[in-house]
C-alpha positions in Angstrom: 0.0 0.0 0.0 1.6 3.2 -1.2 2.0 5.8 2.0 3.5 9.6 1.2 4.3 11.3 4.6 4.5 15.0 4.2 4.2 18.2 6.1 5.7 18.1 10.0 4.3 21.0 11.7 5.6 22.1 15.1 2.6 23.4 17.4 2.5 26.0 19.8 -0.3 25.7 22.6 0.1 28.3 25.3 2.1 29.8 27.6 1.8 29.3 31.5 2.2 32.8 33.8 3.3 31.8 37.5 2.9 34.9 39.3 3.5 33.5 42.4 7.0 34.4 43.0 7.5 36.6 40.0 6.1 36.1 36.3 7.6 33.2 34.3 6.9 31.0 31.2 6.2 27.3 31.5 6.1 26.0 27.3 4.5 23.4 26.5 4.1 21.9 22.8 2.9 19.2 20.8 3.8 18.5 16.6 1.4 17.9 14.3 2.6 15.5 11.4 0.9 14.8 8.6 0.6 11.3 6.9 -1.0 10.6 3.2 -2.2 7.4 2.8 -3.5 6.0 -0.9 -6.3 4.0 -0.1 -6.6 0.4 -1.6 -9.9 -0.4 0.3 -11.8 3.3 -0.6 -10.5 3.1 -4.2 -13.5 2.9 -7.0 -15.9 3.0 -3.8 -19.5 3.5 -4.8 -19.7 7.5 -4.2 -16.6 8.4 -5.6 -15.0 9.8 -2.8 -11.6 9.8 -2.4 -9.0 7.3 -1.7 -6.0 9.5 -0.8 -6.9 10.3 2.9 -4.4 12.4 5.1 -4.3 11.3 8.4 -3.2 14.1 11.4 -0.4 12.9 13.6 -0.5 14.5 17.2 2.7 13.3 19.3 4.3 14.8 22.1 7.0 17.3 22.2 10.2 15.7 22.5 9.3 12.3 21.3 11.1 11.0 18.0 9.4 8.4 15.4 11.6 5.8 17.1 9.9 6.6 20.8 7.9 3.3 21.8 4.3 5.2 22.2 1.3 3.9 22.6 -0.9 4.7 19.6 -4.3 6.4 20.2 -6.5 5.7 17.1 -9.2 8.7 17.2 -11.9 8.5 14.8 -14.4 12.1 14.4 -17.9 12.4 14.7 -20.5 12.8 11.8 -19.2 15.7 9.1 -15.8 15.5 11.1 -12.2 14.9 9.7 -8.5 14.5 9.9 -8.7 17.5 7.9 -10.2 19.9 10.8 -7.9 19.0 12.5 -4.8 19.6 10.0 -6.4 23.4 9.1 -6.5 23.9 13.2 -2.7 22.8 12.9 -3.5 20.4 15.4 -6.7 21.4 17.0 -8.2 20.2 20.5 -6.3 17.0 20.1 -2.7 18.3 20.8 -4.1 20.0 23.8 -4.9 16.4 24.9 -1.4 14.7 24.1 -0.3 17.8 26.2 -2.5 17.0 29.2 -1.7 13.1 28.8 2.0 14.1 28.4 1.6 16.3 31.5 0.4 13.5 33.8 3.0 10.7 32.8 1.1 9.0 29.9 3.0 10.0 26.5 0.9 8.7 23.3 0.5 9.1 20.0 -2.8 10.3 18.6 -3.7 9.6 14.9 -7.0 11.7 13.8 -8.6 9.7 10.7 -10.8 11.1 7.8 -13.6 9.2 7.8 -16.2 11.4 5.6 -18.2 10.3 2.7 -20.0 12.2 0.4 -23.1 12.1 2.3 -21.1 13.5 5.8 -20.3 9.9 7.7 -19.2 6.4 7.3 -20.1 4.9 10.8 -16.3 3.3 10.4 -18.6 0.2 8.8 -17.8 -1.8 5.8 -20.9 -1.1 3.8 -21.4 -1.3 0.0 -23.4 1.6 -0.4 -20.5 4.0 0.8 -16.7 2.3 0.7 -15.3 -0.1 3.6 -14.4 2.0 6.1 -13.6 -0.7 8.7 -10.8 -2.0 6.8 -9.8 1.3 5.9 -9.2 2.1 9.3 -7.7 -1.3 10.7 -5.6 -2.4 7.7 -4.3 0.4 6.1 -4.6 3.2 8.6 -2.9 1.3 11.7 -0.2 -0.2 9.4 0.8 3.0 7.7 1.0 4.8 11.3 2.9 1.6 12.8 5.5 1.4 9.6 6.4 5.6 10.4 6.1 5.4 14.0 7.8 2.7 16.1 4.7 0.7 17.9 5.1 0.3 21.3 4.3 -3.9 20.7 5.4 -4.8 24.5 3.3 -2.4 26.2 -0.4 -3.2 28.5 -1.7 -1.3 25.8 -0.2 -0.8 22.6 -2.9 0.3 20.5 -6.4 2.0 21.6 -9.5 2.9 19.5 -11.3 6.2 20.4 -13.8 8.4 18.9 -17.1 10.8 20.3 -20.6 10.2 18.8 -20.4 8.6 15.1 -17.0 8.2 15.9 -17.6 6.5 19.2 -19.6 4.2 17.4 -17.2 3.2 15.0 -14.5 2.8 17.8 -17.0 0.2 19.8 -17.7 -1.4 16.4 -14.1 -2.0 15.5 -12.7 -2.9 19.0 -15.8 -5.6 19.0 -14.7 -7.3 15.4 -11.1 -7.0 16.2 -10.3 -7.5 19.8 -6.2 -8.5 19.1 -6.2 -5.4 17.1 -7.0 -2.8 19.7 -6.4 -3.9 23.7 -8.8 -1.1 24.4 -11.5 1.6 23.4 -13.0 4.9 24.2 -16.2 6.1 23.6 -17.2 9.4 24.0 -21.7 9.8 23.9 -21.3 7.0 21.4 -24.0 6.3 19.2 -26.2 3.2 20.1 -29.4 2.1 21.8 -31.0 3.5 18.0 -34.6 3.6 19.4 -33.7 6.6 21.9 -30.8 8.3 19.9 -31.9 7.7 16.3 -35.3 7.0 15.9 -36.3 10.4 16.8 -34.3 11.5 14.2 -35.4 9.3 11.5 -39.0 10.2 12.6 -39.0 13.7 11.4 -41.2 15.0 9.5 -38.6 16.5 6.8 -37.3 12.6 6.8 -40.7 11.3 6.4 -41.0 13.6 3.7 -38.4 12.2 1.1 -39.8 11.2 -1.6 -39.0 8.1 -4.1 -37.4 10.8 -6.8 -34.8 12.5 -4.3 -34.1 9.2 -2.9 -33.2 7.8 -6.9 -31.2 11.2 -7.4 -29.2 10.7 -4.1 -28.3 7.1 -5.2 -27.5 8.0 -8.7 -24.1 7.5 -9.4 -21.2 10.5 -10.5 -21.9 14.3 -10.4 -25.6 13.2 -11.6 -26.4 12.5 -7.8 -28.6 14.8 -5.6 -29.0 15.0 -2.0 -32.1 17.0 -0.7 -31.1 20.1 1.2 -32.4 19.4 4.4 -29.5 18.3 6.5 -31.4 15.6 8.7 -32.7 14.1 5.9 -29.2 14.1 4.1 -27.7 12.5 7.1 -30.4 9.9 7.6 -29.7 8.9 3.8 -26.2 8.8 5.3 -27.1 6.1 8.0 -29.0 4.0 5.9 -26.2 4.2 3.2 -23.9 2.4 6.5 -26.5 1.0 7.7 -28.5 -1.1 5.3 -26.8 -1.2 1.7 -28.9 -3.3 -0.7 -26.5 -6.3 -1.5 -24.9 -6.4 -5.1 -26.3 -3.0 -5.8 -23.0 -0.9 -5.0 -24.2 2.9 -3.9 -27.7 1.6 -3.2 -30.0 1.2 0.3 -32.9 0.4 1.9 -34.8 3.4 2.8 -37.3 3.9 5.9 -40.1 4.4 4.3 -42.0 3.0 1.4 -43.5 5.0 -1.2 -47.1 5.7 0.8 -44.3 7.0 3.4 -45.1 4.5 6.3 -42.2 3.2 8.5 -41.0 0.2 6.5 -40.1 -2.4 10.6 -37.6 -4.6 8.2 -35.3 -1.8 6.7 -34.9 -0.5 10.4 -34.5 -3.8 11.9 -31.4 -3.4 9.7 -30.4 -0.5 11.6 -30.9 -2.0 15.1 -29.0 -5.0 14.2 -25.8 -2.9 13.9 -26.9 -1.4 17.0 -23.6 -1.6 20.0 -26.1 -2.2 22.4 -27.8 -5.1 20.4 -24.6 -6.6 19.6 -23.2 -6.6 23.4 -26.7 -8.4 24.5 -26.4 -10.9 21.5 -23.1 -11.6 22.1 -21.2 -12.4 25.2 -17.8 -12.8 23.6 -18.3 -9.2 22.2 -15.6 -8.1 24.0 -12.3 -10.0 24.7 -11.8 -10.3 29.0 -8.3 -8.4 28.5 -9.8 -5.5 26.5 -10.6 -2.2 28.5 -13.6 -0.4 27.8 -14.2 3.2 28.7 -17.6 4.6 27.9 -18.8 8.4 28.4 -21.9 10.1 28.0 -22.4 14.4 29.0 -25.4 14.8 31.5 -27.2 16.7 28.9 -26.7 15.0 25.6 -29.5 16.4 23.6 -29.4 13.1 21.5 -29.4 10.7 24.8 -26.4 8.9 23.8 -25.4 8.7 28.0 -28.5 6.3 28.3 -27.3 3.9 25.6 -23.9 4.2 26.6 -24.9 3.5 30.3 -27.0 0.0 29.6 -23.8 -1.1 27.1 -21.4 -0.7 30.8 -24.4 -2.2 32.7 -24.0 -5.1 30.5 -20.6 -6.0 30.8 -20.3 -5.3 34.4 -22.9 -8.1 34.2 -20.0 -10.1 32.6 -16.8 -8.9 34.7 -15.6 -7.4 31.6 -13.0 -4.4 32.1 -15.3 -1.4 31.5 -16.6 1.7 33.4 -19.1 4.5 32.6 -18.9 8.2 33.2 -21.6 10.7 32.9 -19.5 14.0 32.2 -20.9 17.3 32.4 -23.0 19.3 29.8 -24.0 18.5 26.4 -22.8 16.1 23.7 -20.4 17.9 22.1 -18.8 20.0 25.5 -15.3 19.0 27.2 -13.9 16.8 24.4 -10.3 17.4 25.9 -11.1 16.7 29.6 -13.3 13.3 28.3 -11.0 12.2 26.5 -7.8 12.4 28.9 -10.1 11.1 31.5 -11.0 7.9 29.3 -7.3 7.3 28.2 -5.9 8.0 31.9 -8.2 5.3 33.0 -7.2 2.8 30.4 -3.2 3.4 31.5 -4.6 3.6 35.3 -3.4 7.0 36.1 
């Protein structure tokens, strides 16, 4: 698999005034590197999107490519990228290698562009969008690994993470491949579908779609059309990841049928890819040595604490290595602290 590795980009976070004792200047820094990987599993994918991903490389100041690091693999929510986090030259990421740095866990953070044309993968194989899974576990992880030296002898060489869609896709991946990742975060990760998503796929401007925009949005090439309304563009989205119509590549099952009444099969689909459906179904979802940190914020407008919070109920059920914290405010508030929280607990700091 053909890897370029371009720009190296020092980072500057912020400087500490101590005016105790007189003023002075505590720096602190983290480098963003950039990696370019040619994708072999998103090539000729059904919505064209591209295969040559960059993937953004936080690692701590002082560390060289031959440092034995732990390596954090962070995948974005819905609409996010590697890329948001390349034009913030590092973002709220490096302010998290930082604070891991700080307290005596040094790691390496790789940020992964996940985005398809209709705003998110899930981090699912699907044939409706590209296979994002491998994407992430066998071309990702080995082009990091082959640039990095991986820290093979450590409790915990290699850790999936991700908030929300991402969350999702971290659970998903650290469930197929448990000798691939020894542990996982997930930040308000999507699951238990009938509290977070079905009130989104019960909206009226979803309900709305009719057969013609859905045969425009599946159209292949610049031919293809998605409606304006975002919700319904991102519920085209799910069921794209969700429940791809088998040897029809860009094609899906959608929720409704033509009269517009809520088709039970299509979103059994959904609920069968649910992380709370899979960790009932299966009690070897998890591997006993893997370590499972799950978050949800008080007020998560889209309820993604309750799901998360039955998933740890589950396993504790189990004796499975796994705790659950409700963190303050809404869905999207205190990325930095959640996540330095969930990786200090996986590293027991």
């Amino acid at each position: 698999m053909p890897v370029n590795f371009s720009r190296r980009l020092p980072v500057l976070f912020f400087c500490l005034v101590v005016l105790a004792g007189g003023a002075s200047c505590d720096l602190f820094a983290a480098r963003l590197e950039v990696l370019e990987v040619h994708s072999t599993k998103l090539k000729g994918n059904p919505l064209g999107d591209p295969a040559t991903r960059r993937v953004a490389m936080i690692v701590p100041n002082g560390s060289v490519r031959d440092t034995l690091l732990p390596l954090v693999i962070y995948l974005p929510g819905w609409g996010g990228s590697s890329e948001d986090i390349i034009a913030r030259r590092g973002g709220w990421p490096a302010y998290a290698v930082d604070q891991l740095a700080r307290a005596g866990v040094a790691v390496r953070i790789a940020v992964v562009d996940g985005r398809s044309h209709y705003g998110g993968s899930q981090y699912l194989n699907s044939g409706a969008t590209g296979d994002y899974a491998d994407y992430v576990a066998q071309e990702i992880v080995p082009a990091v690994e082959a640039r990095y030296a991986p820290a093979k002898e450590a409790a915990f060489p290699r850790i999936i993470a991700g908030h929300s869609s991402g969350g999702y896709g971290a659970l998903m991946l650290a469930m197929s491949r448990h000798a691939q990742f020894a542990a996982v975060v997930a930040l308000s990760p999507d699951s238990d579908f009938e509290v977070t998503h079905r009130p989104i796929v019960s909206q009226p401007s979803v309900r709305a779609v009719t057969q013609a925009e859905l045969e425009s949005a599946m159209t292949s090439g610049q031919k293809a059309r998605q409606p304006a309304d975002g919700v319904a563009r991102m519920v085209m989205g799910l069921c794209a990841n969700y429940a791809p119509i088998a040897g029809k590549p860009g094609r899906f099952e959608w929720l409704y049928d033509e009269n517009r009444k809520f088709r039970a099969e299509a979103w059994q689909r959904w609920l069968d890819l649910d992380p709370l459906t899979v960790v009932k179904k299966r009690p070897d979802a998890f591997a006993p040595a893997q370590r499972i940190y799950l978050d949800g914020a008080e007020h998560d407008e889209f309820g993604a604490n309750i799901g998360a919070r039955k998933i740890a109920e589950v396993l504790r059920g189990r004796k499975s290595q796994v705790t659950f914290y409700e963190a303050p405010g809404h869905h999207n508030d205190g990325l930095i602290e959640r996540l330095v929280r969930g990786l200090g607990w996986v590293f027991g700091k």
